[in-house]
C-alpha positions, -999 to 999 in steps of 0.1 A, spaced: 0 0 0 12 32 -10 8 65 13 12 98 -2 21 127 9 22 168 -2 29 201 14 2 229 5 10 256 -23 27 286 -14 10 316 4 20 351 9 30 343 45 53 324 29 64 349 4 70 366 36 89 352 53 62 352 81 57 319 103 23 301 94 14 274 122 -18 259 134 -37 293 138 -24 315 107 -40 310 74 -29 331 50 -38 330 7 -20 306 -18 0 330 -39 -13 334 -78 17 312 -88 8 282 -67 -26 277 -83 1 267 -115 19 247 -96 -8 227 -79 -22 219 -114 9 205 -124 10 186 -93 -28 171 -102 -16 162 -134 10 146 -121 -10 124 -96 -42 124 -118 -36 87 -127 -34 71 -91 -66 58 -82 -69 71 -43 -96 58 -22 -93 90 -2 -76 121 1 -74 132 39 -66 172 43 -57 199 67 -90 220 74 -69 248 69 -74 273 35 -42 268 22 -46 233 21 -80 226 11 -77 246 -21 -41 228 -27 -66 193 -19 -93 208 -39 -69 214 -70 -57 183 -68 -88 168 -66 -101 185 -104 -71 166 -119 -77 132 -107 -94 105 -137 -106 87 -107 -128 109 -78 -124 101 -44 -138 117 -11 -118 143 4 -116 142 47 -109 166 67 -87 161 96 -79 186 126 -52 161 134 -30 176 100 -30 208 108 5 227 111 22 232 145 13 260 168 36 282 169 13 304 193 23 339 198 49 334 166 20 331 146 24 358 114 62 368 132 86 374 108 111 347 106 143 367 114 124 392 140 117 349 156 154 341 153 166 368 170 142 368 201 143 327 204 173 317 187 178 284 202 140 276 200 145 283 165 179 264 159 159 237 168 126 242 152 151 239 120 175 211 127 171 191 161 132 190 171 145 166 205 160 198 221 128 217 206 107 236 235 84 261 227 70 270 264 81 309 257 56 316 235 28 293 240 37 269 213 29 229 202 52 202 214 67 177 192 51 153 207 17 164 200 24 172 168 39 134 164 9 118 182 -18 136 162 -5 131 129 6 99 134 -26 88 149 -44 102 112 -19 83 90 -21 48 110 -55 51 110 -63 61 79 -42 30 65 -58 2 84 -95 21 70 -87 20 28 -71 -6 8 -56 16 -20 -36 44 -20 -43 75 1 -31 113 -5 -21 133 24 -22 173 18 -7 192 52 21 214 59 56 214 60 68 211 96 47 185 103 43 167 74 81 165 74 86 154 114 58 129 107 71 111 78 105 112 93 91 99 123 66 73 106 99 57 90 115 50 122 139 79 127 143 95 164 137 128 174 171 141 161 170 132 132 134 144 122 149 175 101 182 155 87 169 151 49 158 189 52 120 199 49 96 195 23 91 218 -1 54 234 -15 37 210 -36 63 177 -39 48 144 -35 64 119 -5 55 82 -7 58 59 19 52 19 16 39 -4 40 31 -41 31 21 -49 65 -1 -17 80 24 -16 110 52 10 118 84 17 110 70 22 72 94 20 40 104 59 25 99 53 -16 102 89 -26 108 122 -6 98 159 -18 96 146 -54 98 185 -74 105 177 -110 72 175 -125 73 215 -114 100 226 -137 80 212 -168 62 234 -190 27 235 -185 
């Protein structure tokens, strides 16, 4: 069984350079909506049985895109469990203004999530953010038979597939994090963790004229 997995379309938050977590929302830019047709086109001939999304804008119109492309329609869930971390009072803060107030919260936000603790400013811990994705992907596997799309967001789309394939806390960030609109695929014969990375922040399909 094959799992796939994409990070929403770029926003203006993005853009930015603004954090986006759990609670910030802001548009896809104009130049995602091309993008996340090339991405349908790209998964339009995999047969899903489902495609389970973040309730949040940005990626239920990246979901919804996808969705027009597909030869074979599926239902689309909703899940509060794919949302992005909270970053709770660093929601819509400006990346470097983050850095500099939080530096080693931010260090290792970026490359070590086991020494990650956002107390100062209200945010999610990686284990929540572990536990509730987690709990949507194993889940969702033991309910279909066929493949299954994931649309979510970057940080914890790429903790959770780091972390669904059997690597510790410190190494969660090591391969770097996924990019807007590359597909992940994880393979699991069995339904049981660690599961088997097949592809990871697959991009090439974007560089080909539409």
């Amino acid at each position: 069984m094959e799992l796939y997995f994409t990070r929403h379309g770029k926003t203006e938050w993005n853009e930015a350079g603004r954090l986006q977590g759990r609670s910030g929302d802001s548009p896809l830019l104009p130049s995602s909506y091309l993008e996340i047709e090339k991405l349908g086109d790209y998964l339009s001939k995999v047969p899903f049985e489902r495609i389970y999304c973040s309730p949040s804008l940005r990626a239920r119109k990246t979901a919804q895109g996808i969705y027009a492309k597909l030869e074979t329609p599926c239902e689309i869930v909703f899940k509060e469990g794919l949302r992005e971390f909270g970053l709770g009072e660093l929601e819509g803060v400006c990346i470097k203004d983050a850095n500099e107030k939080y530096p080693k919260q931010m260090e290792a936000f970026r490359h070590d999530l086991s020494n990650y603790d956002p107390y100062p400013y209200k945010g999610e811990t990686i284990t929540s953010v572990l536990d509730r994705v987690t709990q949507v992907v194993v889940t969702s596997t033991l309910e279909n038979k066929g493949p299954i799309l994931f649309v979510s967001h970057g940080a914890a789309l790429t903790a959770a597939i780091q972390h669904l394939i059997g690597k510790p806390l410190s190494e969660l960030r090591a391969m770097g994090g996924l990019k807007n609109n590359t597909v992940t695929i994880l393979e699991t014969e069995d339904k049981e963790l660690p599961f088997t990375l097949k592809v990871w922040n697959e991009d090439s399909f974007l560089n080909e004229e539409k």
